[in-house]
C-alpha positions as CSV (number, residue, x, y, z in Angstrom):
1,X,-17.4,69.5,45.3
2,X,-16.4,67.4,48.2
3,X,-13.4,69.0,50.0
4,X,-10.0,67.5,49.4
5,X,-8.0,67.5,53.0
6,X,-4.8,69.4,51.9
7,X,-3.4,68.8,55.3
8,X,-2.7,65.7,55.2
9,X,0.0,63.8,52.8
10,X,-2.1,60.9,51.3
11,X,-4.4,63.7,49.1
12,X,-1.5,63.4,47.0
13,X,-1.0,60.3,46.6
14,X,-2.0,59.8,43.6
15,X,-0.5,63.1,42.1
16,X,-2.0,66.8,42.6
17,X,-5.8,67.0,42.8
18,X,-6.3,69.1,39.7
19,X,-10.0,68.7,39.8
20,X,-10.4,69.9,43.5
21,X,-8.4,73.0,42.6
22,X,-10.1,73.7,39.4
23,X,-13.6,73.7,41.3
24,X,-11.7,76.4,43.8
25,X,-10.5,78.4,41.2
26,X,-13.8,79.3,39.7
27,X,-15.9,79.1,43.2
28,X,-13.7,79.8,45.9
29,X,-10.7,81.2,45.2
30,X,-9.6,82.4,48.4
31,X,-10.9,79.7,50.2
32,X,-10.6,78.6,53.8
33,X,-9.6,75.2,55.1
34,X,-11.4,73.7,58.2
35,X,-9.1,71.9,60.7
36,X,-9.0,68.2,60.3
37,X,-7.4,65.3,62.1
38,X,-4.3,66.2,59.9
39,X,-4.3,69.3,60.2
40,X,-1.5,70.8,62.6
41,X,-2.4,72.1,66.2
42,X,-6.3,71.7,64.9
43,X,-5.5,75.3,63.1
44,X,-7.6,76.1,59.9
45,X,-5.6,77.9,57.2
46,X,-6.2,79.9,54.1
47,X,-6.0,78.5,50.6
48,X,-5.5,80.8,47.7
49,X,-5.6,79.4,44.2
50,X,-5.9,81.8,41.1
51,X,-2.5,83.1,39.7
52,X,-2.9,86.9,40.7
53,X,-3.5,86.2,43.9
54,X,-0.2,84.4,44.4
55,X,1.3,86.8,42.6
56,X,-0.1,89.5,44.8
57,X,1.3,87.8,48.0
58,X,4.6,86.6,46.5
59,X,5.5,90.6,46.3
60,X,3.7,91.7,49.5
61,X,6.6,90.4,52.2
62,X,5.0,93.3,54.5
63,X,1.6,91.9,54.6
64,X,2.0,88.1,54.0
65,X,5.3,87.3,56.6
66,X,7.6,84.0,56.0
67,X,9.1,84.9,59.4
68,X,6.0,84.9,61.3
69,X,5.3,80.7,60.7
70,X,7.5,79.6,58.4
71,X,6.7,78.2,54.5
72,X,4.8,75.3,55.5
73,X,1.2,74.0,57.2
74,X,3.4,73.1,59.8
75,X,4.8,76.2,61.8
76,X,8.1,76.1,60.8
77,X,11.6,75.0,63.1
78,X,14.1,77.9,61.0
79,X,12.3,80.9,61.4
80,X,14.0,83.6,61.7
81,X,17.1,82.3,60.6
82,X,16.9,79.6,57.8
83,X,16.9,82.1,54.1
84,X,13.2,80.9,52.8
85,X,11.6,81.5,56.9
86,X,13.0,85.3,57.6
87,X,12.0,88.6,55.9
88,X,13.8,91.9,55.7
89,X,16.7,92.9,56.8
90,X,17.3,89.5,57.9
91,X,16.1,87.9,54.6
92,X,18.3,90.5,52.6
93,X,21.8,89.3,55.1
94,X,21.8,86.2,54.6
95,X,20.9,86.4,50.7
96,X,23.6,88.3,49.8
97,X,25.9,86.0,51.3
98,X,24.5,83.4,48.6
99,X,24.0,85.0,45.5
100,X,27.3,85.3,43.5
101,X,27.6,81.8,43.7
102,X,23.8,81.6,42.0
103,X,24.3,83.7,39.3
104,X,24.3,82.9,35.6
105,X,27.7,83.6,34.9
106,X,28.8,81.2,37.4
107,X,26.3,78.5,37.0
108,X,27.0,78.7,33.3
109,X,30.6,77.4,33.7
110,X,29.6,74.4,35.2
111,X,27.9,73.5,31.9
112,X,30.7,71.4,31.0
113,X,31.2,69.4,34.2
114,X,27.2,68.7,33.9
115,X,27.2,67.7,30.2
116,X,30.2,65.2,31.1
117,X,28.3,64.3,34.2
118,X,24.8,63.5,32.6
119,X,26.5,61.2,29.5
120,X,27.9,58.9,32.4
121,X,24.7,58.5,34.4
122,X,23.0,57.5,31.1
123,X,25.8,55.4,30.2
124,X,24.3,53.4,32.8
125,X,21.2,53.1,31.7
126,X,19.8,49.4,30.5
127,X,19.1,49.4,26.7
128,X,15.6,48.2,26.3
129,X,15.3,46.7,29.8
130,X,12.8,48.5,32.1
131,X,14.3,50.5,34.8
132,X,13.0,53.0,37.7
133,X,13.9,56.6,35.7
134,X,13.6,58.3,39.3
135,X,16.5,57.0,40.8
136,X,18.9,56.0,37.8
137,X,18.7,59.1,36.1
138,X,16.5,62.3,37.5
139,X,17.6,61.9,41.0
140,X,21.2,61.5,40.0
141,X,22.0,64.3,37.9
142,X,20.9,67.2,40.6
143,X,22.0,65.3,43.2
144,X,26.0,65.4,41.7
145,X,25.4,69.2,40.9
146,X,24.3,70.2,44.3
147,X,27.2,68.1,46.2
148,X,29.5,70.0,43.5
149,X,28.2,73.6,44.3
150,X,28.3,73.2,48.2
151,X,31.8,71.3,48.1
152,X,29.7,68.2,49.5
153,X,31.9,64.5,48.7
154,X,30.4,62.7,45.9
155,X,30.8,59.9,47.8
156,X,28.5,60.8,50.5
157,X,25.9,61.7,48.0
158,X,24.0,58.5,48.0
159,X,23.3,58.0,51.8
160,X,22.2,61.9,51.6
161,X,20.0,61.4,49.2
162,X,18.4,58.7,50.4
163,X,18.2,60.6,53.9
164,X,16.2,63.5,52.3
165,X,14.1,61.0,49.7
166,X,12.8,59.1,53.7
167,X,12.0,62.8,55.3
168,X,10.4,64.0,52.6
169,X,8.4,60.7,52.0
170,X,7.7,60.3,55.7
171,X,4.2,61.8,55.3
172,X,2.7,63.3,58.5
173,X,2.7,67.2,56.8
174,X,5.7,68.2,57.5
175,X,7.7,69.0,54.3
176,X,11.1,67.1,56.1
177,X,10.3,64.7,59.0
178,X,12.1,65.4,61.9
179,X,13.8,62.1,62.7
180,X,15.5,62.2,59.2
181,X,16.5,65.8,59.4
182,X,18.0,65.0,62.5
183,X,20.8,62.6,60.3
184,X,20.8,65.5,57.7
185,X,21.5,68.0,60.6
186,X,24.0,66.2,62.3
187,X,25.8,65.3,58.8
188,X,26.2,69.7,57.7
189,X,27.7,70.3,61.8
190,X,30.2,68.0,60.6
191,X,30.7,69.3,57.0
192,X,30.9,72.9,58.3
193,X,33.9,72.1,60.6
194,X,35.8,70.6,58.2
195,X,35.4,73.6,55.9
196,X,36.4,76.0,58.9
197,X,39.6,74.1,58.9
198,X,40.1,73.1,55.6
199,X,37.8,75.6,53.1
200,X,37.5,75.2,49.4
201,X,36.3,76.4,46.4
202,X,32.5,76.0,46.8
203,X,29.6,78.1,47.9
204,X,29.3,76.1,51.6
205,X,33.2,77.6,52.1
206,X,32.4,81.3,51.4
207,X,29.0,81.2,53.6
208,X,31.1,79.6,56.4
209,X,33.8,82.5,55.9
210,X,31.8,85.3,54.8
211,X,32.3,88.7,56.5
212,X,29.2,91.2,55.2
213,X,30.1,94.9,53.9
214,X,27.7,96.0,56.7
215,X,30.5,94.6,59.6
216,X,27.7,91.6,60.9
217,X,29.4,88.6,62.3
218,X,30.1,85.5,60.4
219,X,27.0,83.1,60.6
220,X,26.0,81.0,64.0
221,X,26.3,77.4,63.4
222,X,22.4,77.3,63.3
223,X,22.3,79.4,60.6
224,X,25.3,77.4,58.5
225,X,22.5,74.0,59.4
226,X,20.2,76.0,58.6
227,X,21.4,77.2,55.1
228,X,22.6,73.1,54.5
229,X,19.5,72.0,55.3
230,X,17.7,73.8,52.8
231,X,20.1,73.8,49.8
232,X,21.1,70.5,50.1
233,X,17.6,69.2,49.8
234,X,16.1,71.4,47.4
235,X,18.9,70.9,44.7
236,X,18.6,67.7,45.2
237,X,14.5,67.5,45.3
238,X,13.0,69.5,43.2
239,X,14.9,69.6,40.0
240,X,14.7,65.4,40.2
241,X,10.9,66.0,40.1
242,X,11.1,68.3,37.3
243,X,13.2,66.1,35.5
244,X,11.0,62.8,35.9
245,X,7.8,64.8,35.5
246,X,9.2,66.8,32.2
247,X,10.3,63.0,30.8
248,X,6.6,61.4,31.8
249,X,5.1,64.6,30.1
250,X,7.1,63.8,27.0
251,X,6.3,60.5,26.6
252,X,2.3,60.9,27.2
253,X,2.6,64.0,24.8
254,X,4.6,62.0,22.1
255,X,3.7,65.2,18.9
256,X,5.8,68.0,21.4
257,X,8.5,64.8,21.8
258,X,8.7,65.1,18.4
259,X,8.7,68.9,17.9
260,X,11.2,69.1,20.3
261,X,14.1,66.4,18.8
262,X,13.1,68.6,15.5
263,X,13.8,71.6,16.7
264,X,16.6,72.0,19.4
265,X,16.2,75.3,20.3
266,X,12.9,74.8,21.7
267,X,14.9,73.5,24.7
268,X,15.1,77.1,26.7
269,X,10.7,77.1,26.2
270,X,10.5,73.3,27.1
271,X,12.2,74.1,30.4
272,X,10.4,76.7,31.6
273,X,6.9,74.3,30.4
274,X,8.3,71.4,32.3
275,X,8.7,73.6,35.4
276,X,5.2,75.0,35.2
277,X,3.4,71.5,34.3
278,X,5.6,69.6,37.2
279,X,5.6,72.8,39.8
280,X,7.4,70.2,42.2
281,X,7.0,73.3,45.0
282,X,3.0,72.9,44.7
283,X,2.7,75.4,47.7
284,X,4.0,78.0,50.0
285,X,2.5,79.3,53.6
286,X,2.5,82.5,55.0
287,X,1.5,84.3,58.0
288,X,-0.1,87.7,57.7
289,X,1.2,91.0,59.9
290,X,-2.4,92.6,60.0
291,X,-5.9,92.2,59.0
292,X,-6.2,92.0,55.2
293,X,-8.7,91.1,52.7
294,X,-8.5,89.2,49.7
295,X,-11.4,88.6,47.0
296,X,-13.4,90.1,49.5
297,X,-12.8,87.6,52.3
298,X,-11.2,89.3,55.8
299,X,-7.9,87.4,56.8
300,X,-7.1,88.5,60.2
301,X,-3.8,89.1,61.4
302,X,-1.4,86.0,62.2
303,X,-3.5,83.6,60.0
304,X,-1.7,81.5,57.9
305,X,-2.2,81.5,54.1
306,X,-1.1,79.0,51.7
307,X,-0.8,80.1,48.0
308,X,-0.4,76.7,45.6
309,X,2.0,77.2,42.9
310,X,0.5,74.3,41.1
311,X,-2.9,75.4,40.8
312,X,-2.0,79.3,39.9
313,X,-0.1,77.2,36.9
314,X,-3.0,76.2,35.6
315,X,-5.1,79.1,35.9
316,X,-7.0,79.7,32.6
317,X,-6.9,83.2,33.2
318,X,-3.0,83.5,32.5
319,X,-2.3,80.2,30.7
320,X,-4.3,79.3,27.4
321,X,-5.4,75.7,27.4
322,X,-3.6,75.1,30.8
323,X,-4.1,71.9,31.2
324,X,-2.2,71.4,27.4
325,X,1.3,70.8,28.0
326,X,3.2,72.8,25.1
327,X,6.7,73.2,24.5
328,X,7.0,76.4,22.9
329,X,4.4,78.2,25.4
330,X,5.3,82.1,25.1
331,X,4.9,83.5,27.1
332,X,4.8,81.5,30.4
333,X,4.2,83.3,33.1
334,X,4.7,80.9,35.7
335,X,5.1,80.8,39.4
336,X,7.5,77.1,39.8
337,X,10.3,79.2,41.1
338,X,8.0,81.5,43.4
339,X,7.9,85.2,43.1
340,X,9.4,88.2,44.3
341,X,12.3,88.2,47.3
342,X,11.9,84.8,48.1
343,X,12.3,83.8,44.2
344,X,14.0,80.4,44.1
345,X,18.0,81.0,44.6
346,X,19.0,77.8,42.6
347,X,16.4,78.6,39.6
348,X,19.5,79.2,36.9
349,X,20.9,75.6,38.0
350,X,17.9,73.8,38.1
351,X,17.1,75.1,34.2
352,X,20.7,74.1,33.1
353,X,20.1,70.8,34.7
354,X,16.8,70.6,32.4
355,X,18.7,71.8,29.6
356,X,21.3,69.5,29.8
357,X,19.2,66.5,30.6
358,X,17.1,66.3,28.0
359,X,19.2,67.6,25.2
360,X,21.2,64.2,26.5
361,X,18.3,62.0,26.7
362,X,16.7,63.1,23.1
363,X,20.0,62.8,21.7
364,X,20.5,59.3,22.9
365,X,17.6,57.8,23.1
366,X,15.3,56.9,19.9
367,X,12.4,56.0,22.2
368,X,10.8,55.6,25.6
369,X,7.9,53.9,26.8
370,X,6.3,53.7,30.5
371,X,5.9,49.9,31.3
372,X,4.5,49.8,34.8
373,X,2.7,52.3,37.1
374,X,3.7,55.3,38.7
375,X,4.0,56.4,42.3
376,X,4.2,59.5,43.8
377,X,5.8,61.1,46.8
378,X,3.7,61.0,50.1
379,X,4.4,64.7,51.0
380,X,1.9,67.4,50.1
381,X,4.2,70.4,50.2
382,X,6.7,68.8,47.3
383,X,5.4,66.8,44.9
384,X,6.9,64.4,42.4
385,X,7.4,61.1,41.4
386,X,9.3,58.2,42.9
387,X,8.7,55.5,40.5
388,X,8.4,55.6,37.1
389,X,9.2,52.7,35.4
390,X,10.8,53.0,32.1
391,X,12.5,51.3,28.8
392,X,14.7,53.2,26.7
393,X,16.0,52.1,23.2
394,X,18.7,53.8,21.8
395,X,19.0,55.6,18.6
């Protein structure tokens, strides 16, 4: 099998190359990456592909830092004090400050203000004319949510968008370019003042506010960017791709279309399918704290390791006919919101978005048909598409 450069952003061009990590998965499963011309600082890097062994680092914070080099190829710019690039006791701080406004008794309420908010972005939806899905619907939906959670104006929520949509599809490696996350950057110093002056009833307002239990100072203003600059753009990101990847998988699998408008309560199942077959994370780095070995290769201390969520999704070890997208799959063991302490913070939003999405969509909407060709985001850390062109007709 020739070698697929996972370093560099056009690999993925074309979607995720199944068929590299399929040949990896059966011959080299804890295989390691030569330095290319993409590759940063001319650094090789680990790649680990079946599901256990993602697993097995997911829980091992100890052995397998996100401190040490960040989550990315790229050695990360937050580490040590952005929540997904510090481990314990730092990790556990800033965590707590976030959770109660991430749990499913509070996302839960918002149900309403979701279900009212998905009906008008498909109002505007073109009956039988062909429009980009991407944009007009799957983008716009978590977008609104996560402007509503972090007490950001809805009418800022285009221009951010489109400033994380241009650093993520900036290519060059790095999950967010730098010159955009500069805007993005300069955009939460201003937001954070005005809620130190003026706070509300959103999750931005507590974290700015927030005194811990254990006495520790309110946050720096690096770690309030910090904490904007990865919420904002993963509830706006990765639930978009899940959404236009879950309504593409849909369409080209038109019998579990059907089994789903037949049976409603396949919705909670659906989700957690649409998660594992779109995987819009596809990977995760870390840096290791001491020699280690894995599947019998020796990983010495401060490599980095990547472990791709995508390809542990379709492991046929833990998923019968993986590559089968099935609506009712139980049980799905899945790794689309990672695994263990860093296990996705906005996971019980991004499945009511799904929920309420598609229940909205089916319910409208008689029929769908793809009329053009796809296109894909140039970014090989999150994955999704950015065009997929669509007509709707409704029921």
């Amino acid at each position: 099998m020739e070698p697929v450069d996972l370093s560099y952003s056009g690999s993925f061009a074309a979607g995720f190359p199944h068929e590299f990590f399929n040949w990896l998965r059966q011959n080299e499963p804890v295989w390691w990456h030569q330095p290319t011309e993409h590759t940063p600082n001319g650094i090789g890097f680990w790649v680990v592909s079946r599901h256990a062994d993602v697993v097995a680092i997911f829980k091992d914070a100890e052995t397998y830092s996100s401190e040490l080099g960040g989550t990315q190829i790229y050695d990360g710019k937050g580490m040590g004090y952005q929540l997904n690039q510090t481990d314990d006791p730092k990790h556990r701080r800033l965590r707590a400050l976030v959770n109660k406004g991430f749990t499913p008794r509070t996302i839960g309420r918002l149900e309403d203000d979701l279900r009212a908010r998905a009906k008008r972005i498909l109002d505007e939806v073109p009956s039988g004319e062909t429009f980009n899905f991407v944009p007009a619907v799957a983008r716009e939906l978590p977008l609104q949510a996560i402007c509503a959670v972090l007490g950001v104006p809805q009418e800022d929520r285009a221009e951010l968008g489109d400033i994380v949509d241009l650093a993520i599809g900036a290519g060059g490696g790095a999950t967010m370019s730098p010159q955009h996350l500069k805007r993005l950057s300069a955009y939460a110093d201003a937001l954070v003042e005005r809620k130190r002056h003026h706070p509300a009833d959103d999750i931005l307002s507590i974290i700015v506010h927030a005194q811990l239990d254990d006495g520790s100072p309110q946050l720096s203003n690096m770690e309030l960017r910090a904490f904007f600059n990865l919420l904002f753009p993963a509830g706006a990101e990765t639930t978009r791709s899940a959404i236009a990847g879950g309504m593409l998988a849909l369409i080209e699998n038109p019998g579990e279309l059907g089994r789903l408008r037949g049976n409603p309560d396949l919705m909670k199942t659906a989700g957690e399918e649409i998660v594992r077959w779109t995987s819009p994370s596809v990977y995760k780095r870390r840096t290791t704290t001491r020699d280690v070995e894995l599947r019998g290769r020796a990983i010495r201390q401060g490599q980095k390791v990547t472990v791709w969520e995508m390809s542990a999704n379709r492991d046929e070890e833990v998923f019968t006919d993986p590559f089968r997208f099935d609506i009712a799959r139980d049980p799905n063991f899945h790794v689309g919101f990672g695994l263990g302490a860093h296990f996705c913070l906005g996971a019980n939003l991004a499945r009511l978005e799904l929920k309420v999405m598609f229940e909205e969509l089916l319910g409208r909407f008689a029929r769908f048909e793809v009329t053009g060709p796809l296109a894909w985001t140039n970014n090989n850390r999150l994955l999704g598409l950015t065009h997929l062109p669509l007509k709707a007709f409704p029921k």
